[in-house]
N, C-alpha and C positions, 0 to 999 in steps of 0.2 A: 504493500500500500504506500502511499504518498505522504509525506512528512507533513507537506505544508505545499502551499498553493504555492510555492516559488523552490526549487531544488536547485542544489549546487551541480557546479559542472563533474565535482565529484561519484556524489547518487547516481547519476546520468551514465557516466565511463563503467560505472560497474555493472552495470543492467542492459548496457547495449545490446547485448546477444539474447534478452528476455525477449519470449516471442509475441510476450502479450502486451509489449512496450511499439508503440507508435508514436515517432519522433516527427513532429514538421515544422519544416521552417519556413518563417511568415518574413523575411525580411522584404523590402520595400521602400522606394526613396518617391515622395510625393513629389510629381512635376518630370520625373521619369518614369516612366508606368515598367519598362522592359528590365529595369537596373536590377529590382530583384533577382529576377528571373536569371537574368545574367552573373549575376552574384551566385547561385544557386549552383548552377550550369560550371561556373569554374571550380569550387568545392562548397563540400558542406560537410555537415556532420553526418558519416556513416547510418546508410539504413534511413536517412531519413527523405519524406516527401514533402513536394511544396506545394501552400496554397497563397496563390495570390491575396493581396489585401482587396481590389478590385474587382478579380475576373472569379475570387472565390466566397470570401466575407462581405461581400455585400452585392445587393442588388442594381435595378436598372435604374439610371439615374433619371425620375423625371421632375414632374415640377414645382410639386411637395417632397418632402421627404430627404433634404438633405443633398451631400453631396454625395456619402459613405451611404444609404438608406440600408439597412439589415437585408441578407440573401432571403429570400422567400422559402419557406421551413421543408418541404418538400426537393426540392430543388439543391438545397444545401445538404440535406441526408443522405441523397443518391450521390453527392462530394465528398461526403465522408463516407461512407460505405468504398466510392471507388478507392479511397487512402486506405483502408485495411481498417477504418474505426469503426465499432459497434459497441458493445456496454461493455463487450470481455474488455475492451482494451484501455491501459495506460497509456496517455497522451501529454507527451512534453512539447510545448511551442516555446522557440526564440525566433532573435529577430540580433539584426546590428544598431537599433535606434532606443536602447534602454526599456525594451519592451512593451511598446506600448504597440505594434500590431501581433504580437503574441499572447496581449492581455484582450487582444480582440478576439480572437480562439478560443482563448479562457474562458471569457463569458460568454460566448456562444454555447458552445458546448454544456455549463452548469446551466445557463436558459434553459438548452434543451434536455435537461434530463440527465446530462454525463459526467457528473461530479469526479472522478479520476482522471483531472487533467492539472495541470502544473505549468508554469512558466520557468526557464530555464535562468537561473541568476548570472547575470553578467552577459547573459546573451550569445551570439556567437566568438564574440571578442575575446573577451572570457575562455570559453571553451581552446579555441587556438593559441592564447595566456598559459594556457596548464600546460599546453606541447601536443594534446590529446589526438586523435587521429581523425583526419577527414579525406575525403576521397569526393571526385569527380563524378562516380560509378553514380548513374539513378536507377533504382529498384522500381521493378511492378507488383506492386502488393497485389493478393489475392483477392477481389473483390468479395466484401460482407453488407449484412444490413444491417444498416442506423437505423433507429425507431425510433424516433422523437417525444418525449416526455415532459410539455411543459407544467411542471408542480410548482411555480410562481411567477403567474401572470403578469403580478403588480409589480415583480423586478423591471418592466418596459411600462414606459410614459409615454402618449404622444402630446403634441404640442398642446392640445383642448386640455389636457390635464395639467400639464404646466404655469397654462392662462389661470386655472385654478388655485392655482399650488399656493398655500399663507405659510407654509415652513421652508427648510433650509434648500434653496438652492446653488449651488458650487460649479464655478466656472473652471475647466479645465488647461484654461488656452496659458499663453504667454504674458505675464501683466500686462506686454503696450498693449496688444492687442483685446484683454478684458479691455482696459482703460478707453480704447480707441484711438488709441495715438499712432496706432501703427497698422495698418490691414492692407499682406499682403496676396491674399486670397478670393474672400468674401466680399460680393458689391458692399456690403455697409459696413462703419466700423461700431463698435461699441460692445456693449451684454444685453442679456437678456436684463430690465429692472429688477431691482431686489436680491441678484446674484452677488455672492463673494466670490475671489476668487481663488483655488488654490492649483497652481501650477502643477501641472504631472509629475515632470522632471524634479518636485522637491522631494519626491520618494525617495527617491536613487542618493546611495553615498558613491562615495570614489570607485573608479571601473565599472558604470551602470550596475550596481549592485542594490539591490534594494536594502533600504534601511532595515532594523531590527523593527520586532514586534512593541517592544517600549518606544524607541524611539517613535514608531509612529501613532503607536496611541496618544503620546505627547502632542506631536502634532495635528493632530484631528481631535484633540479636548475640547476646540468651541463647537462641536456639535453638542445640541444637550442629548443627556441620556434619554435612549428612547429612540430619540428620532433617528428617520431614514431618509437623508436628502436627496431629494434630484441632483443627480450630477450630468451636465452636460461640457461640450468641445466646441470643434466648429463643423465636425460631422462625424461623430460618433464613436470616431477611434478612441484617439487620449482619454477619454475618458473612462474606458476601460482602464486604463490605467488608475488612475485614484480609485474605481472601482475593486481592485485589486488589492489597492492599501488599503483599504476601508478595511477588507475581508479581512489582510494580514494582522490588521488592527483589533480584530473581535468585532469588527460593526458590520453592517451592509448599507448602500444604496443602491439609487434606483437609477436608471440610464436614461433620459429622452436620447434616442438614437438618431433622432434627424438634426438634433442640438441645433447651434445658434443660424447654420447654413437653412435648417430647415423654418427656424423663427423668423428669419429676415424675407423667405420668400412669400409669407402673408404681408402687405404692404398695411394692412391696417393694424400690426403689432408693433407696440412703442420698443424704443432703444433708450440704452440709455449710457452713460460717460463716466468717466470718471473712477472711482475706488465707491467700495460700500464695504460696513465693516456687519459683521456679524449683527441679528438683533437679539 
């Protein structure tokens, strides 16, 4: 079984040859769609299969729903079934970006029902750090069936429940870009109102490692006890990430997955500037 929702490059080297371990790698550079891909194609970690952040984790982009909009639940099970995943299996996801399109995995997978899944610490960086073994060679997994299990609905938001929302919600992005000082992506800049913001990347210590379980319950204390915030990004990824810390933390939240790409493309949804501090 799995330690903890985040495994060392350690745990991982010793269980390679485990047949009921499914290793994939989610890396991914936004603005080059092929770089993973290519990344992948030159090495990777042994045994293991790639799924796009684009062409696999998420859906058709149309004109709700984000830029990232979540794969359509059918669709994405016959994706994991072709990678060798079904319930027997362990599944480790990294990435070379501090994890945050392997914490997309992550919570896909415990969405749908697959709680033996783990992100890889320190990512692939990491793993080629220790000296560990990687190969060129792509495997054909045997194809199985995924069977989809969603047993918590309320872990996904859409925007109508957000417009709602009087409790915590948590920006995942860059501070300029909370702030709007900076938006290099998205037609508008700003947050969602009433958002605070806590950057992904302040998970991670040195060598994209994620912090400890103290350390980050330290850091997520202004939630109050109890609550389950929305957390959103600017289309759904990062924010798996905080979603991640939360978990490592002892907490959960909840994801709107179309996040702030998908709030900006209703024109009658206010923006808004600036810093907001917790209430």
């Amino acid at each position: 079984m799995l330690p903890s929702a985040v495994v060392s490059p350690e745990w991982l080297r010793e269980r390679l040859e485990n047949p009921d371990l499914v290793v994939v790698d989610c890396r991914f550079e936004l603005g080059k769609p092929d770089a993973g891909r290519k990344a992948y194609e030159q090495d990777h970690v042994p045994g293991a299969v790639y799924m796009d952040l684009e062409k696999d984790l998420s859906g058709p982009v149309g004109r709700h729903g984000g830029r990232h909009p979540l794969p359509e639940t059918d669709a994405f099970a016959e994706k994991l079934g072709r990678a060798g995943i079904d319930h027997t299996k362990i599944v480790v996801a990294y990435d070379d970006q501090g994890g945050a399109m392997a914490a997309r995995l992550w919570w896909l997978l415990r969405y749908l029902g697959h709680e033996p899944v783990a992100v890889l610490d320190g990512g692939y960086q990491g793993w080629k750090e220790k000296g560990y073994p990687v190969t060129a060679e792509r495997i054909q997994p045997s194809p199985v069936r995924f069977v989809p299990r969603i047993r918590h609905p309320e872990w996904l938001v859409d925007m109508e429940e957000v417009r709602r929302h009087r409790g915590l919600l948590i920006d995942s992005r860059d501070p300029e870009r909370y702030a709007g000082r900076f938006e290099p992506i998205d037609a508008k800049a700003g947050h969602i109102p009433g958002a605070v913001n806590r950057f992904w990347k302040d998970n991670l210590a040195e060598g994209q490692r994620w912090k400890s379980r103290e350390e980050l319950r330290r850091d997520f204390s202004f939630i109050p006890e109890g609550e389950r915030p929305i957390v959103y990004c600017g289309s759904g990824v990062t924010a798996c990430a905080n979603l991640l810390a939360l978990h490592l933390a002892g907490r959960e939240g909840r994801l709107y997955a179309g996040s702030f790409s998908d709030w900006i493309s209703y024109e009658e949804n206010p923006i808004a500037q600036g810093e907001e501090e917790p209430r």
